[in-house]
N, C-alpha and C positions, 0 to 999 in steps of 0.2 A: 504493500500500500504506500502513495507517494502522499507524504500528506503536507498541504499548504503550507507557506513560509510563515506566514503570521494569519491574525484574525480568523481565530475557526474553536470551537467544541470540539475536542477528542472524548467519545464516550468508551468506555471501558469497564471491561469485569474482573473480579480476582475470580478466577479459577477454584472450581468448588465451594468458596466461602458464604455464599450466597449475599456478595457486595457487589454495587455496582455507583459506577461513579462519570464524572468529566472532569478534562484538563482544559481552562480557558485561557487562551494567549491572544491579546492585546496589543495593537502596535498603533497601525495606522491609525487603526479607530480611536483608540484613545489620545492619541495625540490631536485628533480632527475636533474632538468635542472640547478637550482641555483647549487648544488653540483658539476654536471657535470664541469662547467665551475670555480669553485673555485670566484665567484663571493659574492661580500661585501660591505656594504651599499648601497649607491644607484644605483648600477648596478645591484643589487640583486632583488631589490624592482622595479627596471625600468622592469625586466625579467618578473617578475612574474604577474604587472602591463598589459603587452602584452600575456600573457599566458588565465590570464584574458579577456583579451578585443575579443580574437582571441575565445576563447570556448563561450561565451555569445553569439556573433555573429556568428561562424557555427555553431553551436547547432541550429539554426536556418532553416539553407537552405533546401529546399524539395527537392532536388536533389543532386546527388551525383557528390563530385568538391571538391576541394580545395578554402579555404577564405584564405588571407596573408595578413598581415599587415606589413607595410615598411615604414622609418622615414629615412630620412636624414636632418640633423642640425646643427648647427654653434657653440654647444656644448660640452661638454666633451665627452658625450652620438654620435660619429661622424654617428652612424647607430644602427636602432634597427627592428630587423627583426621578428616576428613570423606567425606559419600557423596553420590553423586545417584543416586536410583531413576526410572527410566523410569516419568511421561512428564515430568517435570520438578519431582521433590524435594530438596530437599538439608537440611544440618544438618551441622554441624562441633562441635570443643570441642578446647581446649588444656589441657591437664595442667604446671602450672608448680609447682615448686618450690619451694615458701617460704620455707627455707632456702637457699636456691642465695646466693652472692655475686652484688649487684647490678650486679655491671660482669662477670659472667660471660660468655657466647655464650650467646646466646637457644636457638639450634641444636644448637650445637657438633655432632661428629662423631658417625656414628650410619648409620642406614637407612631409606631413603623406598622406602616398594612401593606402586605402585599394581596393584590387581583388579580383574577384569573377571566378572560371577557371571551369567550369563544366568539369566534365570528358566528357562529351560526347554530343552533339547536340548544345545546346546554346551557342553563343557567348560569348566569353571573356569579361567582365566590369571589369573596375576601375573606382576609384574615388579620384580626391586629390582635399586636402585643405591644405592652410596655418598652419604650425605649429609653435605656442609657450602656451608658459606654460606648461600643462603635456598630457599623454598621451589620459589621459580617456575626458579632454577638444578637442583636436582634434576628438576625436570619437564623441563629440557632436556633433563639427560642422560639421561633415563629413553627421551628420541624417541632421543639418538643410540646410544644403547646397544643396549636392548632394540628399539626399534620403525625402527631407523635410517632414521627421515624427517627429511628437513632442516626443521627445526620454529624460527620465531621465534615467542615470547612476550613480551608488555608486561603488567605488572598492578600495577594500584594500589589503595590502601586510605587510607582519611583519612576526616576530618568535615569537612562542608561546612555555611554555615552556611545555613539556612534562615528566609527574611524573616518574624520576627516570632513565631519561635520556637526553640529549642535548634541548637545544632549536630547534625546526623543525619553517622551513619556511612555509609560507600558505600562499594560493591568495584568496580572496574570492570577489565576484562581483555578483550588481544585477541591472537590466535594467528592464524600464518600457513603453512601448509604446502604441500610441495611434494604435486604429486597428480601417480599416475603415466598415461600416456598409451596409447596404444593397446596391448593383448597384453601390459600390465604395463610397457613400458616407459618408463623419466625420460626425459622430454625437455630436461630441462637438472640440472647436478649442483653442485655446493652453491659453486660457483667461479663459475660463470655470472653474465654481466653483470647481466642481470635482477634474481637471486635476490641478488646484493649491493646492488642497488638499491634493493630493496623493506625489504630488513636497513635501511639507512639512513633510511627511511621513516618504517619503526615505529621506529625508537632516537628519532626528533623529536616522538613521541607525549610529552606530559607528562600529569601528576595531575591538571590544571586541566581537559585534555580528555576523561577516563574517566572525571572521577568530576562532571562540570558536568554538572545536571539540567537544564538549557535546551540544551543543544549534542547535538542529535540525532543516534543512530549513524549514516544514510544522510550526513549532512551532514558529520560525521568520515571516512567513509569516502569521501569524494567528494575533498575534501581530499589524501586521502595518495593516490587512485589515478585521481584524474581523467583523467593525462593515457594511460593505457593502459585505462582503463571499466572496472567495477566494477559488476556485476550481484549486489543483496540476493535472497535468497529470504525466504520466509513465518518469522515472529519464530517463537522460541520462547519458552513462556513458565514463570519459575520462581516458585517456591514453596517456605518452608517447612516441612515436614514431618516429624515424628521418627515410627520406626514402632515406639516402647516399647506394651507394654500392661504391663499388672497380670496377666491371664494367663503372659504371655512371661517376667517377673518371676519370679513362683511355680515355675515350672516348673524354674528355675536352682536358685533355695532349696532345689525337692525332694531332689534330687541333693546335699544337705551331708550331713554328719553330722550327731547331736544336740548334741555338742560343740562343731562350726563354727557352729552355729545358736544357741545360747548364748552364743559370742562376740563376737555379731552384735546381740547384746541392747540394748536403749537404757536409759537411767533406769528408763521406768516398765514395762520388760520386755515391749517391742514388738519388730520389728525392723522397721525403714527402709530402703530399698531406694530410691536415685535415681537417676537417668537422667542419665549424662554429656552425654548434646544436651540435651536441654531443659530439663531441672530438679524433672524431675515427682518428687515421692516418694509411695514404693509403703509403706503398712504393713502387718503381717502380722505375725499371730499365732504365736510361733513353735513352742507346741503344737499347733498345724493342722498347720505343715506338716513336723513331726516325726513325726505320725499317719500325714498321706499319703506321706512317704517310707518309714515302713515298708511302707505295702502296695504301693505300685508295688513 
């Protein structure tokens, strides 16, 4: 199997243990959204952290939908939003406080919900849990809580430098789950020799090995599970993508009042409309869309 230089889901099994997991590597993308937003220290690392946790987790789904990931908290950090759209999109953005004190919680106390929105047939889920500490700790408890799978996660964020030109950002993230066995049932429970073993596995995962563009996932993962086999399946592969239009824009606008739309004015009496993921700004008239809100 040849598998992509960067930007992709490697999902994999240990061999007999009844574990199943992915290895997420980050490059482009996360350099596209950090960049995007001119984002630096730990707003960068918080981005790229959700960029993480959002591709490990849809990379997942057997159906096609949108998974989001959504924080609100008492931190610098006042919101931190990303999604992955089926068949492998994602885009993030952190809402920070400018006034916040600098030695504040990036976090602090608050709500992590992750959603689950099928495109088509199944119901809507979410899931929240309590947030503090970081982000990939809320995604734990969100498994033992809401999803009670005994779930390990590693994920890291950093720049790395690149011969002969800037330092690039990289996300890189790997997740370990228990899968159940025959008629639903665990074959082993969260005590099990094994399942502490593979815990110590990934705890000796560092930065140097997630986010090194020469250190192949098969070749990491052979490493921590060589000596029980570890069978990859077909990469997955990601991509940047925000789904804003100028349509989808307007259609929000319609829905104001004359007065909200006034408020909204700029200088030379436009109104600007920008896109939290990517940056895009939308201008618009705000006599058009005072017109078309009266006749809708």
């Amino acid at each position: 199997m040849t598998l992509p230089a960067d930007d992709f889901a490697l999902p994999f099994a240990v061999e007999g243990a009844a574990a199943r997991g992915r290895i997420v590597r980050l490059g482009a993308v996360a350099q596209r959204v950090i960049d995007g937003h001119g984002y630096r220290g730990d707003a960068a690392r918080l981005s790229g952290e959700a960029l993480a946790i959002v591709s490990l987790l849809g990379t997942s789904l057997k159906f096609d939908g949108t998974l989001t990931l959504q924080t609100r908290g008492s931190g610098r950090a006042t919101m931190v939003a990303a999604d992955y759209q089926t068949p492998g999109h994602v885009r993030s953005f952190v809402s920070v406080d400018a006034d916040a004190e600098p030695d504040a919680p990036l976090l602090g106390e608050g709500s992590f919900a992750l959603t689950i929105d099928p495109a088509e047939g199944a119901n809507r889920y979410q899931g929240i849990v309590d947030l503090h500490g970081s982000l990939t700790e809320a995604a734990l408890g969100y498994f033992e809580k809401s999803e009670q799978i005994p779930t390990k996660l590693r994920i890291f964020v950093g720049q790395v430098q690149v011969p002969g030109g800037e330092p690039q950002w990289r996300a890189g993230g790997i997740i370990l789950q228990r899968v159940a066995g025959e008629g639903g049932i665990q074959p082993f429970d969260a005590d099990d020799d094994d399942w502490r073993r593979f815990g110590a596995y990934l705890d000796t995962v560092g930065a140097d090995e997630l986010l090194d563009p020469t250190l192949a996932a098969e070749d990491l993962l052979y490493r921590l599970f060589n000596e029980d086999g570890v069978r990859v399946f077909a990469p997955q592969p990601i991509a940047f993508q925000c789904r804003c239009s100028a349509e989808r824009v307007e259609n929000i606008l319609k829905s104001y009042t004359a007065e909200e739309l006034a408020d909204l004015k700029t200088d030379d009496g436009r109104i600007e409309a920008k896109c939290e993921f990517c940056g895009t700004i939308y201008p618009f008239d705000p006599a058009k869309l005072a017109t078309a809100g009266e006749q809708a």
